[in-house]
N, C-alpha and C positions, 0 to 999 in steps of 0.2 A: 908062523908068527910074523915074518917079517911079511908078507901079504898083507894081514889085518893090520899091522900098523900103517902100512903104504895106503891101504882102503878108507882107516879114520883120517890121514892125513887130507885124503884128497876130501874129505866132506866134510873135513875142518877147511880146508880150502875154502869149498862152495857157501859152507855158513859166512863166511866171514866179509860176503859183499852187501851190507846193509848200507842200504842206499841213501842219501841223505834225501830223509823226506820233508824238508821247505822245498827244496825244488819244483816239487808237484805244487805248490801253492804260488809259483810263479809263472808269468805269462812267456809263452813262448814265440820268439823272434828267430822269422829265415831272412838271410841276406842273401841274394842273389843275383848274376848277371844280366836274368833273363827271367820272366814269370809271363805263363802262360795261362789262361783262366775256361773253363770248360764251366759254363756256369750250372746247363741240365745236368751235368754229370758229377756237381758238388768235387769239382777235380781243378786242382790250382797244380802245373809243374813247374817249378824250375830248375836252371840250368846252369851250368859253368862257374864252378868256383861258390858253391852252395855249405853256409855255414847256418845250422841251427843252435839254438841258446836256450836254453828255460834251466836259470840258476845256477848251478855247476856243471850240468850236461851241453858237453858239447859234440853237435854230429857235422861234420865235412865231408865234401859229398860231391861228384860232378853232376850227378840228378837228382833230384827229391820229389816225388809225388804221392801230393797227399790228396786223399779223399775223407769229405767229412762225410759220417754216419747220421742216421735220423735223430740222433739225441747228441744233445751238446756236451762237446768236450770227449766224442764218441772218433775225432781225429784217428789215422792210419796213417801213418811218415814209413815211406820206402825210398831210403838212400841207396844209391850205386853209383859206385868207382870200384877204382882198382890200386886199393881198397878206398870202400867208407869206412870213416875210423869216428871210434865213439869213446869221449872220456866223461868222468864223474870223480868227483871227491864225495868220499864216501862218509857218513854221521862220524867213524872214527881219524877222520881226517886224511886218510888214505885215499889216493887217486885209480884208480880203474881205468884201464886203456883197452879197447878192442878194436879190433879193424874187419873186415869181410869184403866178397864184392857184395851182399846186398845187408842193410839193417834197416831190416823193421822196427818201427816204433808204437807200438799200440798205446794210445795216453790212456786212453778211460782205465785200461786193463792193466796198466804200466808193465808191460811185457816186451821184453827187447829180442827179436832174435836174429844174430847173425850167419849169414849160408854164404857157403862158397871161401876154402880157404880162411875162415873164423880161427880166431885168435883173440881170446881174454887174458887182459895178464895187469896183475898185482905185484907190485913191488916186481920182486925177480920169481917170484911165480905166477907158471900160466898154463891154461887149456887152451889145447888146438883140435878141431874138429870141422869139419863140412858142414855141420847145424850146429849151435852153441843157442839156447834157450835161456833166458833170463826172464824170474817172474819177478818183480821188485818186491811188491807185497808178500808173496809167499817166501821170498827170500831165498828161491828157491832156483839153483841152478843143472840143464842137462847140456851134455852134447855129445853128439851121436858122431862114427864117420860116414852116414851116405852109403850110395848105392859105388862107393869108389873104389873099396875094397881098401880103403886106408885102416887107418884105427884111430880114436880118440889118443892122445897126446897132454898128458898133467907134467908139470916140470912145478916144485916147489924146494923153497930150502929149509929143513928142519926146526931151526931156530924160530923162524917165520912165524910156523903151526903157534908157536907158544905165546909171540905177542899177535895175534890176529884181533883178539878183542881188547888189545889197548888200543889207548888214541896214539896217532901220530906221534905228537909230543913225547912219548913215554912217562907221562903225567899219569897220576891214578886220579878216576873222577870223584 
């Protein structure tokens, strides 16, 4: 029994990152030290001290290279450092922190995935894994440990599990 409850907790965990979607209807700003432009190869990098913006998302980064796809808004954002760290305030008002050495950002897909040392974490609960996958849309989260022979890693607090679908506030909507 205590298994299945540690099992729903952790997929009440994963339900519970619903992503604030105005974000996606915002335009997205990189700041950086340094931007290099590959124009045949639809490839802009930049460099040193690299901050991305669109809405509540924000990615920090010592590199970003993004390649745009044949259809617009088809963008692929690959941050690295050590770590890129990625935040979001979540539709319930709740912020989302993860870090990696690399995060991928697929826009069209809204698909986030952090490798390398990944770490999501919520309030005082978090998953650590070598892949951490985020679908924003499906709402759907995995992470794996890798070829490292670690293991996936959930830390949550009990209490937690129960308000997960309140707002912030602890206001009922």
């Amino acid at each position: 029994m205590k298994n299945v409850n540690l099992a729903l907790a952790a997929l009440l965990c994963c339900g519970a990152l619903q992503a604030k979607q105005s974000d996606f209807s915002e335009p997205v700003y990189v700041d950086a030290v340094t931007q290099t432009a590959e124009l045949q190869d639809n490839r802009l990098t930049f460099t040193k001290d690299v901050i991305i913006t669109q809405g509540t998302i924000k990615i920090h980064a010592d590199k970003v290279v993004v390649v745009r796809g044949a259809e617009k808004g088809s963008e692929v954002m690959t941050a690295y450092g050590k770590p890129a760290t990625f935040f979001q305030i979540l539709d319930n008002g709740k912020p989302v922190n993860a870090h990696g050495n690399t995060i991928r950002y697929e826009l069209k897909q809204r698909l986030v995935t952090i490798t390398g040392n990944g770490q999501l974490k919520q309030e005082d609960s978090q998953v650590n894994g070598e892949v951490i996958r985020y679908d924003i849309v499906k709402q759907k989260m995995m992470a794996e440990s890798g070829d490292t022979g670690s293991r996936v890693k959930t830390v949550f607090l009990p209490d937690q599990v129960e308000s997960f679908d309140k707002p912030a506030d602890g206001k009922k909507e």
